[in-house]
C-alpha positions in Angstrom: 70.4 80.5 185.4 71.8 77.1 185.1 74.9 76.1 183.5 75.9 72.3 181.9 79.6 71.4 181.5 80.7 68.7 179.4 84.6 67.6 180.1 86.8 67.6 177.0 89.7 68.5 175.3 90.2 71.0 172.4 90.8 70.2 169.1 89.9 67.8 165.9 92.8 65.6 167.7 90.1 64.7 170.5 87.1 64.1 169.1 85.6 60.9 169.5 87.8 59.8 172.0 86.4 58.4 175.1 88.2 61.5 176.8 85.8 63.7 175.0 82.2 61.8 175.3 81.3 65.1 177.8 82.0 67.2 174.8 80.2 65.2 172.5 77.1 64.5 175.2 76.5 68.2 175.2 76.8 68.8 171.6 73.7 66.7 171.6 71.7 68.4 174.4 72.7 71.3 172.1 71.2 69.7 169.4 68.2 69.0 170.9 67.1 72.2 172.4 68.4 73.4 168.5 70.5 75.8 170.5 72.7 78.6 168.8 76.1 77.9 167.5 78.7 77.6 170.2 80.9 80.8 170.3 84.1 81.1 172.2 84.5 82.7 175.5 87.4 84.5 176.3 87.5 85.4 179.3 86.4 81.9 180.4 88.5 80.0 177.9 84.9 78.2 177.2 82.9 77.2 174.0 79.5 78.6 174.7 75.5 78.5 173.8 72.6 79.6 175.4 68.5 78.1 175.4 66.0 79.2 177.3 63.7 76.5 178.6 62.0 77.6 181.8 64.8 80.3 182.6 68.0 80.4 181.4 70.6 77.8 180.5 74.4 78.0 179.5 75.6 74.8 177.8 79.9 74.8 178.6 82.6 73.4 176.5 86.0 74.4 178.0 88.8 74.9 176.0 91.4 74.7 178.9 92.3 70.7 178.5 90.6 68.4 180.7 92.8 68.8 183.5 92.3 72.4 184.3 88.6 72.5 183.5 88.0 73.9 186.9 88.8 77.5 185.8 86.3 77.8 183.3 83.5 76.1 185.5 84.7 78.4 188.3 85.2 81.6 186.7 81.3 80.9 185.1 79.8 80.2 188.6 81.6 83.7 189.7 80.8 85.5 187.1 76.9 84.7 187.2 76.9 84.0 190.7 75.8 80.4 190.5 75.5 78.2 193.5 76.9 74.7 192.8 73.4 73.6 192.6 72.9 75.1 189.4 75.9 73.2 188.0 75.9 70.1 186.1 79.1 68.5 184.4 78.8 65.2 182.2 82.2 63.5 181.4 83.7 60.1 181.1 84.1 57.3 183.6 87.1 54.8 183.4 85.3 52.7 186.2 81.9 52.3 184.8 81.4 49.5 182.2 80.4 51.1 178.4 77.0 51.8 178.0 76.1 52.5 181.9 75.3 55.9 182.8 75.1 57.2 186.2 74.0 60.6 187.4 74.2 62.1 191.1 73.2 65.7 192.6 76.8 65.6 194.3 79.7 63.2 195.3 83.6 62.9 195.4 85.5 64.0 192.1 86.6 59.8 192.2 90.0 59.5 189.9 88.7 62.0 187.0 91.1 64.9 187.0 89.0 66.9 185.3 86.1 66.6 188.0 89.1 67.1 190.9 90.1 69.8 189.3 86.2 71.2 189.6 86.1 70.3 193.2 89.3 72.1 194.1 88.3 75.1 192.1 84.5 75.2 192.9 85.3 74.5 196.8 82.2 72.3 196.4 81.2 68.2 195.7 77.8 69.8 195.5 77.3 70.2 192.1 75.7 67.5 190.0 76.9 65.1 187.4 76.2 63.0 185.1 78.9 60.1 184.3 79.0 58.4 181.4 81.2 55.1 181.4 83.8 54.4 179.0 84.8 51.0 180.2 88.0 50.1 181.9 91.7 49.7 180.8 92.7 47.1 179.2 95.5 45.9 180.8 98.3 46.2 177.8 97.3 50.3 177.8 98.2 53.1 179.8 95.4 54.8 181.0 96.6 57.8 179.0 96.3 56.0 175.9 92.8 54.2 176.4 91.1 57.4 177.0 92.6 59.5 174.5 91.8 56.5 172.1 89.3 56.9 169.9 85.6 55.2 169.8 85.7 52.3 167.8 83.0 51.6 165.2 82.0 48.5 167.6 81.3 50.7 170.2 79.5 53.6 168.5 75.9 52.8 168.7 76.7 51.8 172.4 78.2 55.3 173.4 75.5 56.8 171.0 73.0 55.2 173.1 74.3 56.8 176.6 74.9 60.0 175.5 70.8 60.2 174.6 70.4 59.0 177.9 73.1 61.8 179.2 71.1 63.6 177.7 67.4 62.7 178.8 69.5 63.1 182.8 70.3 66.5 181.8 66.5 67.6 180.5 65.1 66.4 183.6 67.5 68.2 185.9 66.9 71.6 183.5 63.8 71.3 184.6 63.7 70.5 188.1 62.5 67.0 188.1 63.9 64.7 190.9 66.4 62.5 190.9 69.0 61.5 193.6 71.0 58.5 192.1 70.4 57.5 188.7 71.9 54.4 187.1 70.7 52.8 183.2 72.9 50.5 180.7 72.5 50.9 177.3 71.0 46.8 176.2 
């Protein structure tokens, strides 16, 4: 089994804030695979689908808030006994420009405390992920603000754009293709 977390917070508040692009990434890899309705998970505080494609796949949405997202990842990797190699979480990235996506078998948590909160919880950087980038803070906003801000219609078809490619990462490590260190901007 494999499992795919996208980072988010709960709520109609959220959506289609740069916070939530994890959310709204996986929503589409849901989409795609025409995968069941997400139900909720109680016991992991998680919105949750299943596909099948070559073995089994749980797509995650955590309802905990972005902050303590490693309790739902780590009470799933528990529960089904997962090793962090059959985790992958795609979330937002302050320090990548809009429209770049990056994806990595493992690495640091970086300033997304969502992702430390992973690390702590999993014990582990060696999970992969797939970061999509937000762009930075402008310099009149808190960082608070900026990613809790929502998409602007300028920047739709750009964040559009990465999350298919978000996407594309996440059907190629479903099914066991390569990579090490991906990198592609949205043109």
């Amino acid at each position: 089994m494999k499992l795919i977390v996208g980072l988010g917070n709960p709520g109609s508040d959220y959506r289609d804030t740069y916070h939530n692009v994890g959310f709204t990434a996986v929503d589409m890899l849901a989409a795609g695979f025409s995968a069941p309705d997400f139900s909720f998970d109680k016991k992991s505080n998680s919105r949750i689908s299943e596909i099948s494609v070559g073995g089994k796949v749980m797509l995650c949405e955590p309802e905990t808030y972005m902050n303590l997202s490693g309790n739902a990842v780590a009470y799933l990797a528990r529960y089904y006994k997962l090793a962090p190699q059959d985790i992958l979480v795609i979330y937002d990235d302050i320090d990548i420009a809009k429209g770049t996506v990056r994806a990595r078998l493992s690495g640091s948590a970086g300033t997304h405390n969502g992702m430390r909160d992973i690390v702590a919880k999993l014990n582990s950087t060696e999970f992969a992920r797939v970061r999509i980038g937000t762009g930075f803070k402008p310099n009149y906003m808190e960082l608070k603000d900026y990613v809790l801000s929502h998409i602007g219609a300028a920047d739709k078809p750009t964040m559009s754009a990465a999350y298919s490619i978000a996407c594309d990462y996440a059907r190629q490590w479903i099914k066991g293709e390569t990579w090490q260190d991906l990198t592609k901007t949205v043109k």
